[in-house]
C-alpha positions in Angstrom: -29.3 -70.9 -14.8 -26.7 -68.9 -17.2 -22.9 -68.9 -16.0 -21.7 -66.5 -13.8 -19.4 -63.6 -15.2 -18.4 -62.7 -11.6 -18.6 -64.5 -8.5 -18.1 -62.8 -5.0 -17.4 -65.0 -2.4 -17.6 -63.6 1.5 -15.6 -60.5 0.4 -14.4 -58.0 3.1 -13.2 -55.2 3.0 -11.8 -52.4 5.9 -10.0 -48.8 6.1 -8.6 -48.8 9.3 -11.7 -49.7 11.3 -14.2 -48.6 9.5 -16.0 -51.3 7.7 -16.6 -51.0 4.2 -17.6 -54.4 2.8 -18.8 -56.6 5.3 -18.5 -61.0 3.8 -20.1 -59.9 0.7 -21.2 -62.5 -1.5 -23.0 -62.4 -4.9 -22.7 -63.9 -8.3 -23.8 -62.3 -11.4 -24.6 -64.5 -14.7 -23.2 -63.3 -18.1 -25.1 -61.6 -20.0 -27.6 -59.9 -17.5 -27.8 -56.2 -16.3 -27.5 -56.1 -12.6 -28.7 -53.8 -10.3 -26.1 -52.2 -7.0 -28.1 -50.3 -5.1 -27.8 -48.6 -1.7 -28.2 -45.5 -0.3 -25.0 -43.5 0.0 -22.4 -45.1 2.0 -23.8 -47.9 2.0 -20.1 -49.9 0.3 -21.4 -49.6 -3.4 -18.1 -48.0 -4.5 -15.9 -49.7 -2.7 -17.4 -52.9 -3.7 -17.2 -51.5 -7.3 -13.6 -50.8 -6.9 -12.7 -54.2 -5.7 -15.2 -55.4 -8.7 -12.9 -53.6 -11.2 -9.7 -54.4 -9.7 -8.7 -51.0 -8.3 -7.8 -52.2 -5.1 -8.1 -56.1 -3.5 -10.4 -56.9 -0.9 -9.0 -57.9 2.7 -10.3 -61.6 2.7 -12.5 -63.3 0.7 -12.4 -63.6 -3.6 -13.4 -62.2 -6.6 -13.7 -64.4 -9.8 -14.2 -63.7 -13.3 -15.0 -66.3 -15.8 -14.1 -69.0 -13.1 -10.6 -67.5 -12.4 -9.1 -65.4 -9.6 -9.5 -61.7 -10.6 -6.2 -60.4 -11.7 -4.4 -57.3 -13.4 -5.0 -59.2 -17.4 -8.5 -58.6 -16.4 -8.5 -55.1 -16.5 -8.5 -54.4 -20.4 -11.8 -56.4 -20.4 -13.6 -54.0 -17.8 -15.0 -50.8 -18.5 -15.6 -48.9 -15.8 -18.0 -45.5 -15.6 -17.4 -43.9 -12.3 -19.6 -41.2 -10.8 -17.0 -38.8 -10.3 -15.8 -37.8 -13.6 -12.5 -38.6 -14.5 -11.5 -36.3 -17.6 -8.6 -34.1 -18.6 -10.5 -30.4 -18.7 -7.7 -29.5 -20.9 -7.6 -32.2 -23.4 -9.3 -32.6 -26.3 -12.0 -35.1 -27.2 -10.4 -36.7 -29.5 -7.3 -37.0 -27.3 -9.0 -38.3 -24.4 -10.8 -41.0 -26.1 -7.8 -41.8 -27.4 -5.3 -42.2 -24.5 -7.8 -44.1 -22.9 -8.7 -46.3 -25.3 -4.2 -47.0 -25.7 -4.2 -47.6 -21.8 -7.0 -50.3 -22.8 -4.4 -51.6 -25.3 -6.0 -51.0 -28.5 -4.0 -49.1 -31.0 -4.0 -45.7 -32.3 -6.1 -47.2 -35.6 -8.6 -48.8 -33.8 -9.2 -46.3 -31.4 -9.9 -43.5 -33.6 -12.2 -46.1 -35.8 -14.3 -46.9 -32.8 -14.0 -43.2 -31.9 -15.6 -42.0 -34.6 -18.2 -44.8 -34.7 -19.6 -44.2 -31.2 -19.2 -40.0 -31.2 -21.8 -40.2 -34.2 -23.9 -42.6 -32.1 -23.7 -40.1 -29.6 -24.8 -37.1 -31.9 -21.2 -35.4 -31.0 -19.3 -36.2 -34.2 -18.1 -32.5 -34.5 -17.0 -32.4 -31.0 -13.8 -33.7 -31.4 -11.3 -30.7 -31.4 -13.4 -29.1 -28.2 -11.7 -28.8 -24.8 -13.5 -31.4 -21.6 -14.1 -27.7 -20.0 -15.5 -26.4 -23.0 -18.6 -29.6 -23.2 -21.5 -29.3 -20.7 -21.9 -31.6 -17.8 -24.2 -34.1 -20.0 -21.7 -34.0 -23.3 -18.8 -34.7 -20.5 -21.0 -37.9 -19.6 -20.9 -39.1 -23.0 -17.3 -38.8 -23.8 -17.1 -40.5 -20.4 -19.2 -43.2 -21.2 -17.5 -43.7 -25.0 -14.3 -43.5 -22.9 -15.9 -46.9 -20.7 -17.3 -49.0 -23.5 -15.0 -48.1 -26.9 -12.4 -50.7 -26.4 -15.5 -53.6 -26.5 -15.1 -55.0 -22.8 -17.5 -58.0 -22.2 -17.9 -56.3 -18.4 -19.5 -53.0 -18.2 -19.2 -51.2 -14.3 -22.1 -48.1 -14.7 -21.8 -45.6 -11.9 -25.1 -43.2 -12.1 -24.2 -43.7 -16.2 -27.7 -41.0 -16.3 -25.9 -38.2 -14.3 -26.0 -34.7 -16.2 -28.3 -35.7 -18.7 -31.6 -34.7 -20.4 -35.0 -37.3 -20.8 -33.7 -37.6 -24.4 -30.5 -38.6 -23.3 -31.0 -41.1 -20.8 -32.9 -43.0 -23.1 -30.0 -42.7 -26.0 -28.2 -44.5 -23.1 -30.7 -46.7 -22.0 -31.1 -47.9 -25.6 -27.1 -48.2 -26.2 -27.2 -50.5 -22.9 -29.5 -52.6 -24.1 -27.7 -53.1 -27.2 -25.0 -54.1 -25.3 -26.5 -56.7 -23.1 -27.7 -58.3 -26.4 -24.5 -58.3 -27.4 -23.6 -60.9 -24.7 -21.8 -57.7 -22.6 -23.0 -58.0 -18.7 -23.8 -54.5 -17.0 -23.5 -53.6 -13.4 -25.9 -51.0 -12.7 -25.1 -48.5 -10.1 -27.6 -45.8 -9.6 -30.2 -44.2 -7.2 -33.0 -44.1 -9.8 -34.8 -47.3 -9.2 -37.4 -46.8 -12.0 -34.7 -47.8 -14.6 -33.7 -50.5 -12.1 -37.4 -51.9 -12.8 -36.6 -51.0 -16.7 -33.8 -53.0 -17.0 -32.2 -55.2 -14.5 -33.2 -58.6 -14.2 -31.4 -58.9 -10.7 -29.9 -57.1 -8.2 -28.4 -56.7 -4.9 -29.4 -53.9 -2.0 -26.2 -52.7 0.1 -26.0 -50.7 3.4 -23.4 -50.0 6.2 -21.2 -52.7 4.2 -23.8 -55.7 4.5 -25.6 -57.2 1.4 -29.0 -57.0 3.3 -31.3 -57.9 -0.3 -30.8 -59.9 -3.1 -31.9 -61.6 -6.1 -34.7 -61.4 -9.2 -36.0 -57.8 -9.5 -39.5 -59.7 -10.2 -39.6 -62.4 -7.5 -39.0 -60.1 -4.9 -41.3 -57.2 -6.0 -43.5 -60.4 -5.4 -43.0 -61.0 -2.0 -43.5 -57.5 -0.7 -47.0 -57.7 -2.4 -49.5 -56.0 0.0 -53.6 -56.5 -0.5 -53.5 -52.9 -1.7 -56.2 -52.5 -4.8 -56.7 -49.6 -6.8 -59.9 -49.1 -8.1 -60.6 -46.4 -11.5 -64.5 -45.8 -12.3 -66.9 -44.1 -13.5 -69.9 -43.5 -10.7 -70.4 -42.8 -6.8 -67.6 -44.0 -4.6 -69.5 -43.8 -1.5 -70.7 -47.6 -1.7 -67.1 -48.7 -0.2 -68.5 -46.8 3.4 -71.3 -49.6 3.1 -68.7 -52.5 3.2 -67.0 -54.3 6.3 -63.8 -55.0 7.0 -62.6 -53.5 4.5 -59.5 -50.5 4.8 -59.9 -47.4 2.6 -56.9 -46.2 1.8 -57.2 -43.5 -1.2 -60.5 -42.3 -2.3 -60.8 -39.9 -4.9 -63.9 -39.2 -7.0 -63.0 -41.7 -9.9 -60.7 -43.6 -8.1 -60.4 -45.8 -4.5 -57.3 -47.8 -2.9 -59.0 -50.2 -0.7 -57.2 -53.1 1.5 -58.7 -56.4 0.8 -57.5 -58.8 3.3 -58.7 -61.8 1.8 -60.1 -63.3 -1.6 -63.6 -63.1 0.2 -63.3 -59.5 0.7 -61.8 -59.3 -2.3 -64.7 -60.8 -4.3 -67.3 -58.6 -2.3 -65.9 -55.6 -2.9 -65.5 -56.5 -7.1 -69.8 -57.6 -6.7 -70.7 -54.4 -4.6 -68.6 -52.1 -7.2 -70.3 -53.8 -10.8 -73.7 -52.7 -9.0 -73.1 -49.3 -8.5 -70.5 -48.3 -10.5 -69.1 -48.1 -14.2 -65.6 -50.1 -13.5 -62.2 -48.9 -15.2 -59.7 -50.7 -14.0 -59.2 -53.1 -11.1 -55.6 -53.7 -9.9 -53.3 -55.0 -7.7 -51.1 -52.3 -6.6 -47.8 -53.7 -6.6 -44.7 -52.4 -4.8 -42.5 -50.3 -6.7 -38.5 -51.2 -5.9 -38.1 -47.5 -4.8 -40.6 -48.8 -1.8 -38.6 -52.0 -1.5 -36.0 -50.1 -1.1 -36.8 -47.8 1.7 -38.4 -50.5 3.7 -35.5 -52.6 3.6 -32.8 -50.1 4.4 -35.4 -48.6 7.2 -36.0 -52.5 8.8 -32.1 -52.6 9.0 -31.4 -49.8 10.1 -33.2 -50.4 13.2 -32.1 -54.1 13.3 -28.3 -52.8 13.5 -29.2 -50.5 16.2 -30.7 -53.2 18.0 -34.4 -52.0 17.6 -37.4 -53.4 16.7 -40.4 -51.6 15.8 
């Protein structure tokens, strides 16, 4: 097991009476990207906030690299946040600068690394526009060279794909990954769980305050696994009405999702389709975290409000 960049321990956090983090605990090892999800509400952002040292939580800690979370921290945190926080006035090149100062690197080194990450970015001739005068996707990238220009070994993403086109969100998807090997560790926060399944190895579901999932994105696709089959072919599909105990649950003229309930049924169904048909592809259909995720938040929803289904 790696070592842990950050370490929550029973965290909580309240605004007045409302709730927002709720004994939070989670640890997340160096190096890794690391999913936050939720849907919205759920505590993400203030969870993130406390992460990054914006404000403290009520009760509980926060530790990074085995120390208390303090204000030193800060300069090796870089933190994306959904809402954008630009000057509309400013320049690029001034913006990326005066945050990259407020990081504590100095006027040389910022506009080196400036000018190093604005051509990754395919906006090297953007530097004397206005914020206001950039689209909502060039806004995300000088928002994003803004987060990761003054090399922080904690990266805090906040829907980092907000604004921008296909070929874009994989310019970033690539630059993250290229990060993480790099040693950096990523906090993912976003609602589109097909790059969760791209590129966290872990992460942890939130609602109404309350960590209510956690762990390795693989080993718990694994235990929401379903007898759900999908079966592509070439042939007649209406030999699956001739088999019992069996639940169709898709059928299609080259394809069927059947539930096989057991390895017997399993292995009758595979014998009864090589006789008939020309066979494709057999799978296990496996959940997809976007199901995870509804199912989850829908089983504690009703647990909360003290009904079962």
């Amino acid at each position: 097991m790696q070592e842990a960049l950050i370490t929550i321990d029973s965290v909580v956090k309240k605004f007045g009476t409302y709730t927002a983090s709720n004994n939070i605990s989670l640890s997340i090892e160096k190096g890794t990207i690391f999913g936050l999800l939720g849907p919205n509400g759920a505590g993400k952002t203030t969870l993130i906030r406390m992460i990054t040292n914006i404000f403290a939580p009520d009760s509980g800690t926060i530790r990074f690299n085995n120390q208390l979370l303090n204000e030193d921290d800060k300069n090796n945190i870089g933190y994306l946040p959904e809402e954008r926080g630009l000057y509309r006035k400013q320049s690029v090149q001034d913006q990326i600068r005066y945050f990259a100062e407020l990081k504590g690197m100095t006027k040389k080194e910022a506009f080196i690394a400036m000018d190093f990450w604005l051509e990754r970015m395919g906006a090297e001739t953007w530097k004397q526009k206005k914020i206001n005068e950039l689209s909502k996707g060039m806004q995300q990238k000088v928002q994003f060279i803004t987060t990761i220009l003054h090399n922080p070994s904690l990266l805090v993403l906040d829907e980092p794909f907000s604004g921008l086109d296909p070929l874009n969100v994989q310019l970033f998807i690539d630059i993250i990954l290229e990060l993480q090997q790099q040693g950096k560790t990523i906090i993912l926060s976003t609602h589109q769980m097909e790059q969760v399944e791209k590129l966290c190895e872990s992460f942890a579901l939130i609602n109404k305050g309350h960590c209510i999932l956690k762990g390795n994105v693989q080993s718990i696709k694994k235990q929401y696994v379903t007898n759900s089959f999908k079966l592509k072919f070439e042939g007649d599909s209406d030999f699956v009405d001739t088999i019992e105990g069996i639940e169709i649950l898709g059928k299609q003229k080259d394809s069927l999702i059947v539930g096989l309930p057991t390895v017997e049924k399993q292995k009758e169904f595979l014998v009864k389709a090589i006789e008939v048909v020309e066979i494709k592809r057999f799978e296990l259909i496996e959940p997809t975290l976007h199901d995870i995720f509804i199912k989850v938040v829908k089983e504690n929803e009703f647990t909360q409000n003290g009904v079962t289904e």
